[in-house]
Residue, then its C-alpha position, 0 to 999 in steps of 0.5 A: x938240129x935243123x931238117x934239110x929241105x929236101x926232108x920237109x918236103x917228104x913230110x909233107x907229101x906223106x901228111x897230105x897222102x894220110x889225110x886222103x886215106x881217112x875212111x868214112x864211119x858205118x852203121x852196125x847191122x844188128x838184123x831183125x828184132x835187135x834194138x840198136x844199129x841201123x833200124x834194118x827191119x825195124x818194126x813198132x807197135x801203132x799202140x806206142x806212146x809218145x815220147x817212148x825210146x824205141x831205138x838206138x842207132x849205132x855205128x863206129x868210125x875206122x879211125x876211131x873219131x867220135x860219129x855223130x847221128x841224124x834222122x830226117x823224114x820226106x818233107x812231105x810226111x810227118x817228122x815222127x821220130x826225133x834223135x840225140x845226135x850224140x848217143x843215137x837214141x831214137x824217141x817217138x815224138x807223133x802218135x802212130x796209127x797203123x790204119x793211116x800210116x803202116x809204113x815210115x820212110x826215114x834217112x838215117x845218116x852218121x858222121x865222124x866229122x868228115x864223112x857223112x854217110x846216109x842209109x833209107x830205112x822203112x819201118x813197120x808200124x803193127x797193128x794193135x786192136x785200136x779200132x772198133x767195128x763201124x757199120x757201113x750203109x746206115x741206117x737200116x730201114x725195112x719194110x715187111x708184111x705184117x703177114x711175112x711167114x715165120x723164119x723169113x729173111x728181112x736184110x743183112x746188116x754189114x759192120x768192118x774193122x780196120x784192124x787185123x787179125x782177131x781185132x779185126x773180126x767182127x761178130x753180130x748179136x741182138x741187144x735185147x734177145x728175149x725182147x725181140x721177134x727178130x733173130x741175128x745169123x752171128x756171122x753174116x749179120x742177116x735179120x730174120x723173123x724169129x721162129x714162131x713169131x708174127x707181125x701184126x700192123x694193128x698191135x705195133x706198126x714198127x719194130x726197133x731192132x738194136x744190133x751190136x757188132x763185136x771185134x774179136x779183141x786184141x791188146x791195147x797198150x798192154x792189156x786186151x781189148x774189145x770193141x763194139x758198136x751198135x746199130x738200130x734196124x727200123x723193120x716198118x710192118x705194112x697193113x694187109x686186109x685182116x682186121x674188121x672194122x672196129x668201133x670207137x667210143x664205146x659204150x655208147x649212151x644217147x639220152x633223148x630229153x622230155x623238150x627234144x624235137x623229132x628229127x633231132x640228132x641223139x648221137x653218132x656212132x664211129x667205126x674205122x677199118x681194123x686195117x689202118x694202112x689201107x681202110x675200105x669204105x664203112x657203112x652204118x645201119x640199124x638191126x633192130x630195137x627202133x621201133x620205127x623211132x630212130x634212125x641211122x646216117x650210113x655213111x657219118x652213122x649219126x643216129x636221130x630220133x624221129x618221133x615226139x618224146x610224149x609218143x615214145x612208148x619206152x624209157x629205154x631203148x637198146x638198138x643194135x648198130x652193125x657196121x660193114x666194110x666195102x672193098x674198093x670192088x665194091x664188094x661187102x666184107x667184114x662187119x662188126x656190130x654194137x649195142x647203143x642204150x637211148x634214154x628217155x630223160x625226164x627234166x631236172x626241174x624239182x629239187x629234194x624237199x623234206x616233209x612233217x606230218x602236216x606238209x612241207x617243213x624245214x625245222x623238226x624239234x626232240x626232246x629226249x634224255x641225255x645219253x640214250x642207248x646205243x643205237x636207238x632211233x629218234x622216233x619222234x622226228x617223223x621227216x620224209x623227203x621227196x624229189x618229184x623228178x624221175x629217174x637220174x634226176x630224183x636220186x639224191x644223198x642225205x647227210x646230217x650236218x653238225x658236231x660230227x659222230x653223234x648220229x647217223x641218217x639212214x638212208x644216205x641215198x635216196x631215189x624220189x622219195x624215203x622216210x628219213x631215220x636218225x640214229x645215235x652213234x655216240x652216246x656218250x657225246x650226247x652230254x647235257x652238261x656239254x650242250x643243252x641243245x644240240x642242232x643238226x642242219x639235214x642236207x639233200x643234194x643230188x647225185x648225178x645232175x649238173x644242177x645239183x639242186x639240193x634242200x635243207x632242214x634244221x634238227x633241234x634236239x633239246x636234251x633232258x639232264x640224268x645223274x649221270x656224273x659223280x661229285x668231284x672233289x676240287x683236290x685228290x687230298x687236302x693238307x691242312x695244319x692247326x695248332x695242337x692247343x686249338x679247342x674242340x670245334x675249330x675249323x680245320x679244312x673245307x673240302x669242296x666237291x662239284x657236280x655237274x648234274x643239275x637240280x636235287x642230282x647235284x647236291x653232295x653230302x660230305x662224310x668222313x671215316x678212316x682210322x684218323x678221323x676220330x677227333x674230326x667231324x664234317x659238315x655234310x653241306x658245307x664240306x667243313x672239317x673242324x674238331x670233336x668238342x671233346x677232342x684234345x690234341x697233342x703232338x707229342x703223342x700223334x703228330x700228323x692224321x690222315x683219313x678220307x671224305x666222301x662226297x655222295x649224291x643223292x643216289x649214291x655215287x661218290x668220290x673220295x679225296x684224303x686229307x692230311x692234318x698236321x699238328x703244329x707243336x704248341x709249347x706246353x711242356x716244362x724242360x725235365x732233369x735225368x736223374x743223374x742230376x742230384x750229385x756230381x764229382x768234379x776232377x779239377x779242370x774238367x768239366x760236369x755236364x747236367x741234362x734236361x730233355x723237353x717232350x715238345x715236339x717241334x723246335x724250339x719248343x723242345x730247345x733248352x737253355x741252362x743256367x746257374x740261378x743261385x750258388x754260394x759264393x757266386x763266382x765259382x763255376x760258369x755253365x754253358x748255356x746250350x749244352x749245360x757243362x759246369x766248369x770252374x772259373x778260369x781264375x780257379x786251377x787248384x784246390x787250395x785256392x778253393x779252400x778258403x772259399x769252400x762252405x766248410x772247407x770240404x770243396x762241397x758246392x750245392x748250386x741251383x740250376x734252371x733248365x728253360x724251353x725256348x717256347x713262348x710262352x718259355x718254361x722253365x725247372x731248377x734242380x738242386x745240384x751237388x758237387x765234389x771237387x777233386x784234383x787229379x793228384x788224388x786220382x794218379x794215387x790210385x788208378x782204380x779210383x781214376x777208372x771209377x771217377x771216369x765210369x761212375x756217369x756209366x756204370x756200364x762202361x765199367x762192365x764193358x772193359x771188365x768184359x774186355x779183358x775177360x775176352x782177351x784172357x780167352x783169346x790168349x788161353x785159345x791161342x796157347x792150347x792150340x799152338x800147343x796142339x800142333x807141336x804134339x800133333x807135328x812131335x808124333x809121341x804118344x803120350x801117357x794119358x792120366x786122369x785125375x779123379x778129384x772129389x768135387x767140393x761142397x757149394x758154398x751157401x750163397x751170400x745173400x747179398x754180394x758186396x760191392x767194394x770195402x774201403x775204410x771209412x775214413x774223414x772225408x766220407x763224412x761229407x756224404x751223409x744226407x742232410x735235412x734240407x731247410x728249404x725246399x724251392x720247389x714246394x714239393x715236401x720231399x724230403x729224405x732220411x737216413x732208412x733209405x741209404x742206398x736210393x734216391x727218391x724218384x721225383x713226382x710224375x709230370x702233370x697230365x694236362x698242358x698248363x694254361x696261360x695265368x696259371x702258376x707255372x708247374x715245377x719239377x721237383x728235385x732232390x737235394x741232399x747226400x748219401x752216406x754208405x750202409x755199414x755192412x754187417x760183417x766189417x772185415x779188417x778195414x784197408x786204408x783207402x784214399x777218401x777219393x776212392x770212398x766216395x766215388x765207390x759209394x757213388x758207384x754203388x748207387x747208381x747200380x742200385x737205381x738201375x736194379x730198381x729201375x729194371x725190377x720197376x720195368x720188369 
């Protein structure tokens, strides 16, 4: 639909009458204390920081268009706030300090795009407590009197504060209250002389008063805050006319020598006014004490002598100086008055000189023992020294040069002249056997003169020996070792002691006692230990003998030393059989075990060797040689391969062995040893001939198991009786009691002799009937017989001297042969038994009849 053009111009009109009603945006005015609008009494702390948020402008356009914000400052002033044109948030960009600057002018302004409106606004910086107190008309100097009256008033100090309110008030105070004679009004800051207080010109011409302003604090970026300052007041006192005069240098000493010319100046006295700010006029002059012979300059009081040093009558003079103060009238005042000491003084022209008893001497000799008492004084050096000056000049220290602490010089200072005394000090240093001859250099120097002249004279003191020392032995023990075969008279040890004293003081005489000295004796000279010529010696009975030796000198004083001797084992004894040695049972396969004990000492005398030395046939058994266990041959693992071999088919073996030392020279025992070979089939047939074929080396092993059992049977009977204990006890039931009243039966006689076990005698038992042995090796002649069925014979006893090289070799003699059981007189019944079991109760029995024979022997 097309528009006429009459309507677009009406619509065009009406456009045009609308964009000239558009209204202009404005500021909301929120009042005091809001955060956001127009900044209308808007007022910031001077303690802000930099980059804060402290505002927001706010304000709206009729219309609705979005307005935008601006801030903007007099060129001339600071640009200290900064806005974001699109939400009015105003940040603080510059620091504020409100003692500077407590206003800002700013233009703030909103737009909409169209209309821009602009508003002036102030705002308020506040205080914050940022400033401390500063002083103004520095520096304080004031002149008092040192007379000021106490209380006075001496100046008022002023400090300000730029801030206000409680920051900006300022209180005053003394940094050091007690230190001070000054007191401080806190308020208005007037320094007075503290009561009871003084000044005095002479002790302190100036004070330094340190005052310290204070603000009466306030906050500071959120936290309270005081400040201070500190100023010093220079108080000078001025002198006023108080004082006498006074004297410097004092005591005053002149010395008028023996060559000094009259007229000559001694000294000069000074005095000044005690008023130093403003001294009168001084004037020296003489009291008394002169005697005409010196005199004083009033005005530079220099004193002079006036007569010849020969004419003066005095040593020493003592004169009396008074000193007056003159006015600027002209008018005397103060006096003071000082004592001054003139000597006489002799030349230092003669130095210390040591005298004898025939003149001048500078060296003195003693002869004395060595160690004197404590104490005791040289009295055979007769020395005097001299100083021919006189006075000052005449003293002088003595003092012995040389190895220190020995003696001592009496007297150590001296005045023109003393007898001169040495003592001892240490009297043990005093040693003869530490020096022969001791020298001392005696040394007089003066004390007080700048010469310091001084003289020597030398002190020889020749010492003379005494027994002072005891004989030392080199060692506190002496270890020795000699062989045990060594002949009566051999060397053992020597043994040395030292004296150090000299001539018959330092011979030593040796000696020896103790509990092991008995086969030893000493050479009283020489020191050299060697045998009795009767002792003989045996390690196996004392090894090792320990006693002491006393080395004396002739008045008696000694010292001991041990010593140890040590025998070394000599091989001088043969290897010997136990007495098991004479029968063995053998089980097939397991080995018998023959044993010799040697009683030397020490290895490898008492080490030995086994061996099989003769047995028919030869190749049957093998012995270790260490241990001396007799096996079969490997190739042997039955009976039947030993029956064919077996003298007599009864697997009976008769074998020589050897026992041997491994000494040098080495020794050596055979013994006769018989064995029976059996099988272990023959023992699983019975286990109680088992058990006997393992017991019947240890009898005593048989007893133990024995004991075992019994010990188990008790134990079982206990446990039954008290388990049923505790059922009665826990049934309650009372039972009946009963007593059984038997009569006891008559003892039996007792069996003389109680037998061992009854075996049938049967074939194989024949095999233990002692037989004659046709040759005896051992030469021994022993033989056995049949009436003594039940004991082996002991052999011999060993010989009691060691053997000696080129004899025959001694040996132990032995037993061969077999045993054959005792018929018991009252056989019962014969029971059949293995002959295993024959044999090795009859063995059994043996050895327990040995042992009771044994233990009666030892009983």
């Amino acid at each position: 639909m097309r528009r006429s053009p009459g309507a677009a111009l009406v619509l065009g009109l009406l456009r045009l009458c609308l964009a000239q009603a558009n209204f202009a945006p404005h500021f909301f005015d929120n009042g005091v204390g809001s955060t956001n609008g127009n900044m209308a009494l808007f007022s910031l702390p001077e303690d802000t920081p930099v980059g804060s948020h402290v505002y927001t402008l706010n304000g709206t356009d009729p219309e609705g268009d979005p307005v935008s914000y601006h801030i903007s400052f007099d060129p001339s002033a600071r640009s200290v706030f900064s806005v974001d044109p699109n939400f009015g948030n105003i940040t603080l960009v510059e620091e504020l300090d409100r003692e500077r600057e407590d206003e800002i002018e700013a233009i703030i302004s909103i737009s909409d795009g169209v209309n821009l409106v602009k508003e002036k606004v102030t705002i308020l910086v506040t205080d914050a407590n940022d400033e401390a107190p500063s002083f103004i008309q520095e520096p304080y100097v004031v002149q008092v009197p040192e007379d000021l009256p106490t209380g006075s008033s001496i100046m008022k100090v002023h400090a300000v504060d730029k801030d206000t309110g409680s920051g900006g008030s300022v209180t005053y105070f003394l940094q050091n209250v007690h230190a001070t004679k000054f007191a401080l009004d806190h308020h208005s800051g007037v320094l007075r002389l503290r009561a009871g207080a003084t000044l005095d010109y002479e002790k302190a011409r100036a004070h330094f008063v340190t005052v310290v302003a204070k603000d009466g604090g306030g906050r500071l970026r959120g936290a309270n805050m005081i400040f201070s300052t500190t100023t010093t007041v220079t108080v000078n006192v001025e002198d006023v006319q108080d004082m006498p005069p006074v004297f410097v240098g004092t005591p005053y000493y002149g010395y008028v020598y023996e060559d000094t010319l009259p007229g000559s100046e001694v000294l000069m006295v000074v005095a000044m006014d005690g008023d130093r700010g403003k001294p009168n006029q001084i004037v020296y002059s003489l009291l008394n004490g002169s005697d005409g012979a010196f005199e004083i300059n009033e005005t530079s009081g220099v004193i002079s002598v006036m007569q010849s040093p020969a004419q003066l009558r005095r040593e020493v003079y003592e004169l009396h100086v008074q000193v007056t103060e003159v006015s600027s009238a002209g008018i005397p005042a103060a006096q003071a008055m000082v004592p001054v000491t003139i000597r006489i003084v002799d030349l230092n022209n003669h130095p210390p000189t040591f005298y004898g008893e025939s003149g001048p001497q500078n060296r003195f000799e003693l002869s004395m023992y060595e160690h004197p008492p404590q104490g005791e004084i040289l009295r055979g050096l007769k020395i005097t020294v001299n100083d021919s000056d006189q006075g000052a000049n005449a003293k002088f220290n003595l003092r012995l040069v040389g190895p220190g602490g020995i003696f001592r010089v009496v007297p150590l200072t001296v005045l023109n002249e003393a007898q001169v005394t040495i003592i001892v000090e240490n009297s043990a240093a005093i040693d003869f056997e530490k020096f022969k001859v001791l020298t001392f250099k005696l040394l007089a120097i003066e004390v007080n003169t700048p010469e310091k002249f001084s003289s020597t004279a030398d002190v020889v003191i020749q010492l003379l020996d005494t027994n002072d020392n005891v004989p030392k032995f080199t060692s506190h023990y002496y270890i020795a070792r000699i062989p045990e075969n060594s002949p009566g008279g051999s060397n053992v040890v020597a043994v040395t002691a030292v004296d150090p004293d000299t001539g018959p003081w330092g011979e030593v005489k040796y000696s020896i006692y103790g509990s092991g000295a008995d086969p030893f004796l000493i050479h009283p000279s020489t020191g050299i230990i060697y045998t009795q010529p009767w002792a003989i010696l045996d390690a196996e009975a004392t090894a090792r003998y320990n006693f002491y030796v006393k080395a004396e000198d002739m008045e008696g004083k000694y010292s001991l030393a041990e010593v140890f001797v040590t025998l070394l084992d000599v091989n001088d004894h043969y290897p010997q059989f136990g007495k098991s040695i004479q029968e063995k049972t053998m089980v097939l396969g397991t080995p018998v075990k023959i044993e010799a004990t040697d009683q030397d000492a020490e290895e490898p005398n008492n080490l030995v060797d086994y061996s099989i030395t003769h047995v028919e046939p030869a190749n049957v058994f093998d012995i270790d040689v260490h241990t001396g266990e007799i096996r079969l041959k490997n190739s042997i693992r039955s009976l039947d391969a030993l029956h064919n071999i077996t003298p007599g088919g009864d697997f009976t073996w008769s074998l020589e062995v050897q026992a041997k030392d491994r000494g040098s020279p080495s020794f050596s025992t055979t013994a006769l040893l018989k064995i029976d070979i059996t099988d272990t089939e023959m023992l699983s047939r019975s286990p109680m001939a088992a058990f006997l074929m393992q017991t019947k080396d240890n009898p005593m092993k048989a007893v133990g198991v024995l004991a075992g059992i019994m010990a188990i049977i008790v134990a079982i009977t206990v446990l039954i009786s008290t388990a049923t204990f505790w059922r009665n006890k826990k049934s309650n039931k009372i039972l009946p009691v009963r007593r059984v009243l038997r009569k006891r039966p008559s003892p039996a006689p007792r069996a003389v002799r109680i037998e061992w076990l009854k075996f049938k005698r049967t074939k194989a038992a024949a095999k233990f009937v002692l037989k004659e042995d046709p040759s005896n090796e051992n030469c021994n002649n022993n033989s056995l017989g049949s009436t003594l069925p039940h004991k082996a014979p002991a052999p011999p006893p060993p010989p009691t001297m060691a053997p000696k090289m080129g004899v025959a070799p001694w040996t132990v003699p032995t037993v061969s042969g077999s045993l054959t059981p005792q018929q018991p007189q009252r056989s019962p019944k014969p029971k059949v038994g293995s002959p295993v079991q024959s044999a090795l109760v009859s063995e059994l029995r043996q050895k327990f009849e040995k042992k009771n024979v044994g233990n009666k022997a030892y009983f």
